[in-house]
N, C-alpha and C positions, 0 to 999 in steps of 0.2 A: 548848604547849596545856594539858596536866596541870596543870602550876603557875599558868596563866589561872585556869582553870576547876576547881580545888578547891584550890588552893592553902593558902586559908583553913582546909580541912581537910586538912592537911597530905599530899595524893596523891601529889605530889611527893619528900614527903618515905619515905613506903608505898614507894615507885616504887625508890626508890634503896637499897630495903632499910636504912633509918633507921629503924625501926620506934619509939623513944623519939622520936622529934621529931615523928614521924608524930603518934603519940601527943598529945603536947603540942599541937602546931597546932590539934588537931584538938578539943581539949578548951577551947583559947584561942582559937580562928580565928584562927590566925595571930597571935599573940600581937597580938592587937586590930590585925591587918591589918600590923602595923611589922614582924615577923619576914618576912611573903610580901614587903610591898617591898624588904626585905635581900635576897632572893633573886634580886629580878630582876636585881641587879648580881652575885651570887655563882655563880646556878645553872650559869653555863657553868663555871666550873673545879669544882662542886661535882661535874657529870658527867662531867669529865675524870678527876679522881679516883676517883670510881667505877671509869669503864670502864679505869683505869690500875691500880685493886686486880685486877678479874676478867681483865684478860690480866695478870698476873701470878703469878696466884692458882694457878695448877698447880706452878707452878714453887717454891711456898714450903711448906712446910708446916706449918699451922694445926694441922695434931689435938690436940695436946698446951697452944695455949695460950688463955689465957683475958682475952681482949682484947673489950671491945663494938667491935658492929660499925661505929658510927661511930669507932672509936678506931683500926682497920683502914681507916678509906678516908681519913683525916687522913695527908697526907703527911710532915709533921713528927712524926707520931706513928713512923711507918714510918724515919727517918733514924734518929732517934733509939734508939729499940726492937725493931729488926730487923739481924739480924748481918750484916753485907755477907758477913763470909768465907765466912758459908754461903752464900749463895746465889753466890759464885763460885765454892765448891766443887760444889754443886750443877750449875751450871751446865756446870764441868768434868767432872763426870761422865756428863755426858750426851754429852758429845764427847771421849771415850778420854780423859781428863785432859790435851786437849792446848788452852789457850785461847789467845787473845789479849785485848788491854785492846778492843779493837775486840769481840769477841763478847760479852766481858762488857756492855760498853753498850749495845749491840743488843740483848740479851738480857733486860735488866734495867735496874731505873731509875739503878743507878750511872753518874758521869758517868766519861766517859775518861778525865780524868783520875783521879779517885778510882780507878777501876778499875786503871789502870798503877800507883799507888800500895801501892795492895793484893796485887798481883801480887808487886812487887819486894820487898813485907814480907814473903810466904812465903817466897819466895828468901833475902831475907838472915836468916828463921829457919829455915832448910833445908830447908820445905818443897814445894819446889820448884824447880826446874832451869831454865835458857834454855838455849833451843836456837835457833839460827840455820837458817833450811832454803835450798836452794840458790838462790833468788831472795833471800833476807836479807831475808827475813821474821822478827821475833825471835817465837819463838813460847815461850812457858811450860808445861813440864811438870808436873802437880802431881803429886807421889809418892805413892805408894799406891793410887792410883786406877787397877784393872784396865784394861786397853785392849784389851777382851776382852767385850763385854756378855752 
């Protein structure tokens, strides 16, 4: 309905915390209308991205870097420009540094695979350990990280 009904003033784009395109729309209506019809084909994954930055967005941390905020809800920006290892580390530190490739992609937008990937790279640069638990679960320890919060 936002993107109906001001589209041309880029609400939409306001909406999605775009605030430069906002901007622009809004100065161009919709860059003569051909920018809001691009949307009506785009605007579902433009919101998926969104709402895939903001449940994500605790979990990373931004303070220190200096990204516009469309350049943050671009996925390809995010593959490219965002460290996986942290955010596996990350991720293991929130659970005694003990993860699996499973928690990791639950957890975050790495795929299982990538995430077993990335796993088995700290291992074979020492940074971490497998362990097998008594159901033969392989489960990965990453070192250093207290198991102790």
């Amino acid at each position: 309905m936002l993107w109906f009904f001001g589209g041309t003033l880029g609400a939409h784009k306001f909406y999605l915390d775009n605030f430069f395109m906002g901007v622009a729309y809004f100065f161009t209506a919709g860059f003569l209308g051909i920018g809001w019809l691009y949307d009506l084909f785009t605007l579902g994954r433009q919101v998926r991205e969104y709402n895939q930055f903001r449940e994500y967005e605790p979990l990373l941390n931004f303070e220190n870097l200096s990204y516009s905020t469309e350049q943050l809800y671009n996925r390809r920006f995010y593959q490219k420009h965002f460290d996986r290892e942290k955010i596996i580390l990350q991720i293991a530190r929130s659970k005694n540094g003990r993860v699996t490739p499973m928690d990791i992609a639950v957890d975050s937008p790495i795929s299982l695979d990538d995430a077993k990937k990335e796993l088995d790279n700290l291992v074979s640069r020492g940074y971490a350990d497998l362990e097998v638990t008594e159901t033969g679960m392989v489960v990965y320890k990453v070192l250093g990280i207290s198991s102790q919060i």
